[in-house]
C-alpha positions, 0 to 999 in steps of 0.5 A: 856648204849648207846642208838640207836640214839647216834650214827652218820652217820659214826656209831661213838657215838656222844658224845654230848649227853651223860653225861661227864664221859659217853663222855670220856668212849666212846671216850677211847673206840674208841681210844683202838679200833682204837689202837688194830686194828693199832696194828694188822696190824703193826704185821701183816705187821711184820709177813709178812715181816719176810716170806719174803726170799730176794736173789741176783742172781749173772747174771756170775755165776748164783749163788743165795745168800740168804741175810739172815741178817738184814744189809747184808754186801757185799765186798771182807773182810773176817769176815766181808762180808755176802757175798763175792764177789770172783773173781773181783778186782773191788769190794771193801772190804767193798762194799756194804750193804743190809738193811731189815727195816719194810717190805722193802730193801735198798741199801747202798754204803760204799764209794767203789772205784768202785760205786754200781749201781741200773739199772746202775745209780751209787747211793750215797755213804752211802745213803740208796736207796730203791731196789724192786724185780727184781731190776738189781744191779751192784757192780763195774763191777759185776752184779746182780738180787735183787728178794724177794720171801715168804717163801714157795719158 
């Protein structure tokens, strides 16, 4: 048992006076604490991230597509794209990417002819860039809105 006075100012049990076995007891029990306790917001962040529904809205047509995959291809190639872009020569096959990674969205250009563009600055091909809700998105010459909404929307 612990007694009163063993802890410190931060209410962390000074291990300093207790015996060896009782120090290391101590010290496992704050490590499963501070573990359990990570562990919850890991899943809780988790849980949050799956609510979140992301969607492109397409600004010529007002066409709202839900990016509804993990990596969500975007391009011109049938049975490959999640989305296909119809209508424009501008878009490559294999434009583009969308990729859901632990509560965020990135962007990724797979080497298009045509370039892919947040807020009109073309990024680099296969380089993932972060995109946040209400990010304006242009694959060539096509623009879009990136917006993320929970679930209940």
């Amino acid at each position: 048992m612990i007694k009163q006075d063993s802890f410190n100012q931060a209410g962390i049990v000074d291990n300093t006076s207790l015996p060896h076995n009782a120090q290391q007891e101590t010290l496992h029990s704050q490590q499963s604490a501070k573990f359990c306790a990570l562990k919850s917001e890991v899943f809780a962040e988790a849980e949050l991230a799956e609510q979140v529904t992301p969607y492109l809205l397409r600004l010529s047509t007002a066409e709202r597509v839900a990016v509804n995959a993990p990596t969500f291809k975007i391009g011109k190639k049938v049975g490959y794209s999640d989305y296909i872009i119809q209508g424009n020569s501008a878009v490559s096959r294999i434009h583009a990417d969308i990729i859901r990674r632990a509560g965020h969205f990135y962007i990724k250009d797979n080497n298009s002819t045509n370039g892919t563009f947040v807020w009109d600055v073309r990024i680099p091909a296969q380089e993932e860039i972060e995109i946040f809700d209400m990010d304006e998105i242009r694959f060539a010459n096509e623009r879009f809105e990136f917006h993320i909404t929970g679930g209940d929307q």
